[in-house]
C-alpha positions in Angstrom: 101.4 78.2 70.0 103.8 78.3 67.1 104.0 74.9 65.2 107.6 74.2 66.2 107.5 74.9 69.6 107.0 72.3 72.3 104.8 73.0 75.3 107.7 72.1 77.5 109.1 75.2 76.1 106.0 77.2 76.9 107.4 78.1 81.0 104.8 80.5 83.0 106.5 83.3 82.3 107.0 83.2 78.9 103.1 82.8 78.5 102.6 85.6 80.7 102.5 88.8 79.4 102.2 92.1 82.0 102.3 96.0 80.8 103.5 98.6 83.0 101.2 100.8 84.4 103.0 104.2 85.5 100.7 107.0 87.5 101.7 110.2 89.2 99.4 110.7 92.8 99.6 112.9 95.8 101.3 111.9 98.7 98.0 112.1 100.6 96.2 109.4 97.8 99.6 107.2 98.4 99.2 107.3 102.1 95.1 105.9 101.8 96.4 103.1 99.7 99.3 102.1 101.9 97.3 102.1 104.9 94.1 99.9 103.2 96.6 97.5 100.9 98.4 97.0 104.4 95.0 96.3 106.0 94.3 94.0 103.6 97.8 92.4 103.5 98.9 92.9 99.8 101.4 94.8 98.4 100.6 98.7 96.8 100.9 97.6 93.0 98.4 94.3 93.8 96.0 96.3 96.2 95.9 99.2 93.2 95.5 96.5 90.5 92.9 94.8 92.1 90.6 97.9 92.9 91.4 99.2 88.9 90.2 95.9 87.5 87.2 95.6 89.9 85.8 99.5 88.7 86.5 98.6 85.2 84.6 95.4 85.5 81.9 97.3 87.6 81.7 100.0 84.6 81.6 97.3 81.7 78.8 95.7 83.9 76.3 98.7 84.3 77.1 99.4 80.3 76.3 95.4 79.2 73.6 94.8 77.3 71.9 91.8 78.0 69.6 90.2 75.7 66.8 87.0 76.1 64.2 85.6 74.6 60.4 87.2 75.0 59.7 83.8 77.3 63.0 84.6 79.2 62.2 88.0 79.8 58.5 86.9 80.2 59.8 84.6 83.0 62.2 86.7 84.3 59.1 90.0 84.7 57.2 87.3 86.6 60.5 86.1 89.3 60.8 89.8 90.2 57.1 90.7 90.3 56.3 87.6 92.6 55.7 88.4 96.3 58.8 87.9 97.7 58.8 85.2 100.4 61.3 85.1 103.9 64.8 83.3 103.7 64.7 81.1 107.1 68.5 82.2 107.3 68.3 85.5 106.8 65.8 85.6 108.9 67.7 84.0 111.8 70.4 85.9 111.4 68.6 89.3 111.6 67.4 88.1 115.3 70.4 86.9 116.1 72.3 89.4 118.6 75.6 91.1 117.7 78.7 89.7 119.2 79.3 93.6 120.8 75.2 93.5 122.0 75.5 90.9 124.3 73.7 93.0 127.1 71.2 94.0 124.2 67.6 92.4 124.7 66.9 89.7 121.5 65.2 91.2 119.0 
């Protein structure tokens, strides 16, 4: 913030700054987005915002190097080499029946 100016001048939308995004897509492409953003309840622009910044963030995830320490990778080796042991709830919930397989014998 500049030196002179007071934070009561600072409103929401002067801090925020948005860039336009324009694209050019088939009708077909339009028509797949209308129908899921409606599913979901959002408008186009959010729906298509939303699904751009979660594959970038997916991409910049896969291409993140992450570094530790030789004990932290030493402990971390072990944690995924360990037998791995049941989850009660998981359990639970993979015998429980589906709402639809209410006929269906318990598994």
């Amino acid at each position: 913030m500049h030196p002179m100016t007071k934070a009561t001048d600072m409103t929401p939308s002067a801090k925020r700054k948005d860039h336009p995004l324009s694209m050019r897509l088939p009708e077909g492409d339009i028509a797949i987005i209308d129908r899921a953003a409606d599913l979901r309840g959002r408008s186009r622009t959010d729906f298509v915002r939303e699904a751009a910044v979660r594959a970038a963030e997916e991409v910049l995830m896969e291409s993140t190097l992450v570094r530790m320490s030789p004990e932290g990778f030493e402990a971390f080796t072990q944690a995924v080499s360990a037998p791995a042991a049941p989850v009660p709830e998981m359990v639970a919930s993979l015998r429980r029946r589906a709402p639809w397989e209410k006929g269906a014998a318990k598994r």
